[in-house]
C-alpha positions in Angstrom: 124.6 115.6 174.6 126.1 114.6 171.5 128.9 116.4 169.9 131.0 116.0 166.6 134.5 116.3 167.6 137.4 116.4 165.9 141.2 116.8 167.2 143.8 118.9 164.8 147.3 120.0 165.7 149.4 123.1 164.6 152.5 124.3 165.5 153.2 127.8 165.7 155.5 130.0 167.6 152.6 132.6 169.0 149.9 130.0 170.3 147.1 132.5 171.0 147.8 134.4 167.3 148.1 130.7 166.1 144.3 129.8 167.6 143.3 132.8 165.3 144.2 131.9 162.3 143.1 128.2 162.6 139.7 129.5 163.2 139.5 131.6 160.1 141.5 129.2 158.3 139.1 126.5 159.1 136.2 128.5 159.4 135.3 127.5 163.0 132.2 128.0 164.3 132.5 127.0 167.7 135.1 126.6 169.6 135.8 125.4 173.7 138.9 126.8 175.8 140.2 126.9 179.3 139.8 130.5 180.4 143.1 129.5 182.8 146.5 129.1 182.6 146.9 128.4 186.1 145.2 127.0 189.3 145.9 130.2 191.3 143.3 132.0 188.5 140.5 128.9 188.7 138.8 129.3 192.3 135.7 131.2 192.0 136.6 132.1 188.5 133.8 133.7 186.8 135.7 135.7 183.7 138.0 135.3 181.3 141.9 135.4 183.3 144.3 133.9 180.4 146.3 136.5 178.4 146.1 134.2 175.8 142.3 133.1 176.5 141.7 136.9 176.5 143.5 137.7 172.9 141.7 135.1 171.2 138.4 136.5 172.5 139.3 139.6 171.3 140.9 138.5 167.4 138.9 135.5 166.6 136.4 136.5 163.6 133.4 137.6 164.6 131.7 134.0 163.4 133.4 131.9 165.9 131.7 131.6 169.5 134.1 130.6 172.3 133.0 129.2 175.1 135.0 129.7 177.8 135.5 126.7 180.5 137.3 126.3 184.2 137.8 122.8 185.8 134.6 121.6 183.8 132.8 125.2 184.5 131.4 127.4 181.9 132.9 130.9 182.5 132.1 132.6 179.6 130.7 133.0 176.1 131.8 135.2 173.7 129.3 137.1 171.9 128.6 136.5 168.0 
């Protein structure tokens, strides 16, 4: 599958609340992130286990899907 990608940096003090506001800043549509922070969490994994992964589910505008991935596994989508 073919997919335009492109690569941005930020630096912020608060790296889930900083995901946020790049989204809105940048108007994201769609975004991908590891739904882990840690290898303990990934076996078997089938929802969302990141603090972080689970505030920016929760904040990001309601016109950015996440997709939500473990060790190459699609965990979860969020809902538009």
């Amino acid at each position: 599958m073919q997919a335009q990608v492109k690569v941005l940096c930020v630096e912020k003090d608060n790296i889930e609340k900083g995901i946020v506001d790049f989204i809105s800043e940048h108007g994201i549509k769609k975004l991908v992130m590891g739904a882990a922070a840690c290898r303990h969490y990934s076996r078997g994994m089938t929802e969302v286990k990141s603090k972080k992964a689970m505030y920016v589910c929760e904040q990001a505008p309601p016109f950015c899907q996440i997709w939500f991935i473990c060790k190459g596994d699609h965990i979860y989508t969020s809902l538009l």
